[in-house]
C-alpha positions as CSV (number, residue, x, y, z in Angstrom):
1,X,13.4,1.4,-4.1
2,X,10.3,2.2,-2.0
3,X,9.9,-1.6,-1.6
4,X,13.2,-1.6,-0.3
5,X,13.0,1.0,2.1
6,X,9.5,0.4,3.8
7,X,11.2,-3.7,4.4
8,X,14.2,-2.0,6.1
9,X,11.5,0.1,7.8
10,X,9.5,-2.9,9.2
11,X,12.0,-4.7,9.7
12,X,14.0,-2.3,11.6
13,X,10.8,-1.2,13.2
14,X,10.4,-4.8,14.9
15,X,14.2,-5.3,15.8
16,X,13.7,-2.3,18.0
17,X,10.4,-3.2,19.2
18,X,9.0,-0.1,17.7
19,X,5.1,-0.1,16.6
20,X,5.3,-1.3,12.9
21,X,1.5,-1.5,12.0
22,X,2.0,1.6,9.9
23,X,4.8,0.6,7.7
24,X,3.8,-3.2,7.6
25,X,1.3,-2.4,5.6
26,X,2.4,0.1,3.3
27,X,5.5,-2.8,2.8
28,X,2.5,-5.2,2.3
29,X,0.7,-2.7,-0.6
30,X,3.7,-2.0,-2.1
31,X,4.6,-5.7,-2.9
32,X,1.2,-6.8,-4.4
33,X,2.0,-3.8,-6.7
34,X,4.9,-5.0,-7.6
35,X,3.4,-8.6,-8.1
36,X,1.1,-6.6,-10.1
37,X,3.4,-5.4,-13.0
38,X,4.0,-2.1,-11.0
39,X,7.4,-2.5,-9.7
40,X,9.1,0.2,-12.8
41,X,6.7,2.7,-11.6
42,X,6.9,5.5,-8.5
43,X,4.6,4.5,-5.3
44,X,1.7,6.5,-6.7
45,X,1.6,3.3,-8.7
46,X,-0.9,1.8,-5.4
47,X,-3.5,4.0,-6.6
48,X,-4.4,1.2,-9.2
49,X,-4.6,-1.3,-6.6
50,X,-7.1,1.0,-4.4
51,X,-9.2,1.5,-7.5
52,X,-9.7,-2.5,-8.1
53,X,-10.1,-2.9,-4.8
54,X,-13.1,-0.1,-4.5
55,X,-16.3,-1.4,-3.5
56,X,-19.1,-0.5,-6.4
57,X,-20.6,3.1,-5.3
58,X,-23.5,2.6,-8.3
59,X,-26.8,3.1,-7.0
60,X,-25.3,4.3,-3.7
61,X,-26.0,8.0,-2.1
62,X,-23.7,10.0,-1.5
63,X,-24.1,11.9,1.7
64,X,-21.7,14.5,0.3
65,X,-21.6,15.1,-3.5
């Protein structure tokens, strides 16, 4: 369903020649969830995909612990 409205978003968006580099990708996230086995779950589902896609902090300092 959120797949489904962020498309009609962006695609709405672009018809009306309305800024869509906000929903585009949020429409582009949600679909590699999806392609991801995520699709039966709610949007909070992207965290997984920003957790792969973390860069390594080991052996990094952290300014603010």
């Amino acid at each position: 369903m959120n797949l489904n409205a962020l498309d009609h978003i962006t695609r709405t968006s672009e018809e009306q020649g309305v800024h869509s580099g906000h929903p585009r990708p949020m429409k582009e996230i949600a679909e590699r969830a999806v392609a991801e086995g995520h699709g039966g779950e709610n949007y909070l589902a992207v965290y997984e995909l920003f957790k792969k896609a973390a860069p390594s902090r080991e052996g990094a300092s952290d300014p603010c612990p």
